[in-house]
C-alpha positions as CSV (number, residue, x, y, z in Angstrom):
1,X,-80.4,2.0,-3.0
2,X,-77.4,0.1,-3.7
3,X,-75.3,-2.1,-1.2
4,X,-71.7,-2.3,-1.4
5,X,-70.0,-5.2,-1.4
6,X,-68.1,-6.2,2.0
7,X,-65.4,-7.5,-0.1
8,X,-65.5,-4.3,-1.3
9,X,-65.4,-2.5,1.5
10,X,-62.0,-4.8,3.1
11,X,-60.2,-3.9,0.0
12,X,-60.4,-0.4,0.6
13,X,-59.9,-0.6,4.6
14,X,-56.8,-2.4,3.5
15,X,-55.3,0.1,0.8
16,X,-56.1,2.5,3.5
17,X,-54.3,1.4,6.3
18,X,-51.4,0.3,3.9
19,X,-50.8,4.2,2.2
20,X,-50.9,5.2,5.8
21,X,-48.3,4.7,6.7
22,X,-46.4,6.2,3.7
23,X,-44.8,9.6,3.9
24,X,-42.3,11.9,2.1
25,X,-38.8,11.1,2.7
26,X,-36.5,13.1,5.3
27,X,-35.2,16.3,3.3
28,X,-31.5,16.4,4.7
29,X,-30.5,19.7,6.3
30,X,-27.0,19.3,6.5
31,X,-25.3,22.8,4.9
32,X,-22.0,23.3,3.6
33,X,-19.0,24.1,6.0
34,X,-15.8,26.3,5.8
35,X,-14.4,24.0,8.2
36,X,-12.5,21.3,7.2
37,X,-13.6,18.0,8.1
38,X,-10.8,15.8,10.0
39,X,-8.4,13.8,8.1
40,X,-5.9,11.2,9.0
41,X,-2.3,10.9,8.1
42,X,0.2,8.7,8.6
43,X,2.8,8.8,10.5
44,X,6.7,10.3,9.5
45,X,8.5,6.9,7.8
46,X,10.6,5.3,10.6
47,X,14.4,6.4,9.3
48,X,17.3,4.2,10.6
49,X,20.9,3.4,9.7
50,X,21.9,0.2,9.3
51,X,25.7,-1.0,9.9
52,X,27.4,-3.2,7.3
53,X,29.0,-5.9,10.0
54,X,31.2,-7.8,8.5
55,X,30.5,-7.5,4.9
56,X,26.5,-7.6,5.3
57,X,24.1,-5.0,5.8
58,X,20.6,-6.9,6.8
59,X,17.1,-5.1,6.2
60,X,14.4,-6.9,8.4
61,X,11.5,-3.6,9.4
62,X,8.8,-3.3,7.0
63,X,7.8,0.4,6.0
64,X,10.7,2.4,7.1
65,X,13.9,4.0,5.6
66,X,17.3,2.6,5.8
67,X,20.7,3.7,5.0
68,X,23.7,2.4,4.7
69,X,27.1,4.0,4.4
70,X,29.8,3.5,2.1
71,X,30.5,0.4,0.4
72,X,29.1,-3.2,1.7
73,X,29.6,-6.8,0.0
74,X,26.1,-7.7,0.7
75,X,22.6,-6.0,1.3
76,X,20.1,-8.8,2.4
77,X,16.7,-7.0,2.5
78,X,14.1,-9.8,4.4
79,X,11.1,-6.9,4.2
80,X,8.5,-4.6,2.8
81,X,7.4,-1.1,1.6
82,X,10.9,-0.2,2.7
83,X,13.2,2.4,1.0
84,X,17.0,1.8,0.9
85,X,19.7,3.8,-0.1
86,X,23.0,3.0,0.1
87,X,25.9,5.9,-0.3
88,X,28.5,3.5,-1.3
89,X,28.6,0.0,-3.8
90,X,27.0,-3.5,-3.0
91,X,28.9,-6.3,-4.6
92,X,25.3,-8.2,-4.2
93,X,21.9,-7.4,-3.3
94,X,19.6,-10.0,-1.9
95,X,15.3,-9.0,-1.6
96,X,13.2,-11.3,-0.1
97,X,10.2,-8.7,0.2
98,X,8.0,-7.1,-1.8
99,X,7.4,-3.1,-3.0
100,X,11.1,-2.3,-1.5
101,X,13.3,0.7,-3.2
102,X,16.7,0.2,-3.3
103,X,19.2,2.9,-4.7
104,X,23.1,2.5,-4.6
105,X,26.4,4.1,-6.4
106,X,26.8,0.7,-8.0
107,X,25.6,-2.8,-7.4
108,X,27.3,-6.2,-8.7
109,X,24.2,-8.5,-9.1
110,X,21.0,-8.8,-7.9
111,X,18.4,-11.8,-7.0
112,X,14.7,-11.3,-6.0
113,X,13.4,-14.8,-4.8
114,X,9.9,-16.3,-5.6
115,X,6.8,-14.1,-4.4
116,X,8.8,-10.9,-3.7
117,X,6.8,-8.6,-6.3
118,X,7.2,-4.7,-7.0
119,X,10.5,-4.2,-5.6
120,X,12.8,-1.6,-7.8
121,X,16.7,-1.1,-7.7
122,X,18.4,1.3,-9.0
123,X,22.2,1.6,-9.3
124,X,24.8,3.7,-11.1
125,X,25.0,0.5,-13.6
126,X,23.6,-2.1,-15.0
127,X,23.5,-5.2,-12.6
128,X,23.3,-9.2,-13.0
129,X,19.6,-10.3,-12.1
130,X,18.3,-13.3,-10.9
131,X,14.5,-12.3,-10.7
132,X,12.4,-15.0,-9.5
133,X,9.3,-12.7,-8.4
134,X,7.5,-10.3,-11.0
135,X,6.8,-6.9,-11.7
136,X,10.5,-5.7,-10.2
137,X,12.5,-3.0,-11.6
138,X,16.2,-3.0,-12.1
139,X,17.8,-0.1,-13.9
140,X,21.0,1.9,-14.2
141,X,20.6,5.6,-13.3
């Protein structure tokens, strides 16, 4: 009669207990719906109309949409993600913001300062630019 080995013996209580506590994974249950699931949206664009007061039309609320009526010396935008159209011409055209649309009959000249990035103008002409930012868009339509 052979003895086993109490080394032996530990080494298979151990794998034992170990594989224990193994089992198959969850199978998920979830089934397909006809619902659909909740989404979010934002909200309408804020629209607003902005006065040009003596000569200058100033753009200062991120993310909204702004006109301005007729002709105006200056449009000074000092935001972002805005949209900006103006019915009328702008002698000049300011942006100190970044991702802001501008669209006008005509514009005179244009400067984008340093770090104001993706902006676009558009105009019923070809404008002077001073472009200190990058990746802006000036064209005639």
């Amino acid at each position: 009669m052979q003895f086993i080995k109490p080394i032996t013996i530990a080494t298979a209580a151990l794998a034992l207990a170990t594989l224990a506590g193994c089992s198959a994974a969850e199978t998920n249950t979830a089934k397909p719906s006809s619902t659909p699931s909740a989404t979010s949206t934002a909200g309408p664009a804020v629209k607003k109309d902005v006065a040009c007061k003596d000569g200058t039309a100033k753009v200062t609320d991120d993310s909204a949409e702004f006109t301005v009526k007729g002709d105006c010396t200056n449009l000074e935008i000092s935001a972002s993600n805005s949209l900006v159209t103006v019915t009328g011409a702008v002698e000049h055209v300011s942006i100190a913001g970044a991702i802001n649309s501008v669209h006008a009959k005509s514009v005179g000249s244009v400067t984008i300062g340093a770090g104001s990035n993706g902006n676009v103008v558009k105009a019923g002409n070809t404008p002077t630019v001073d472009d200190k930012g990058a990746q802006n868009e000036i064209t005639a339509e």
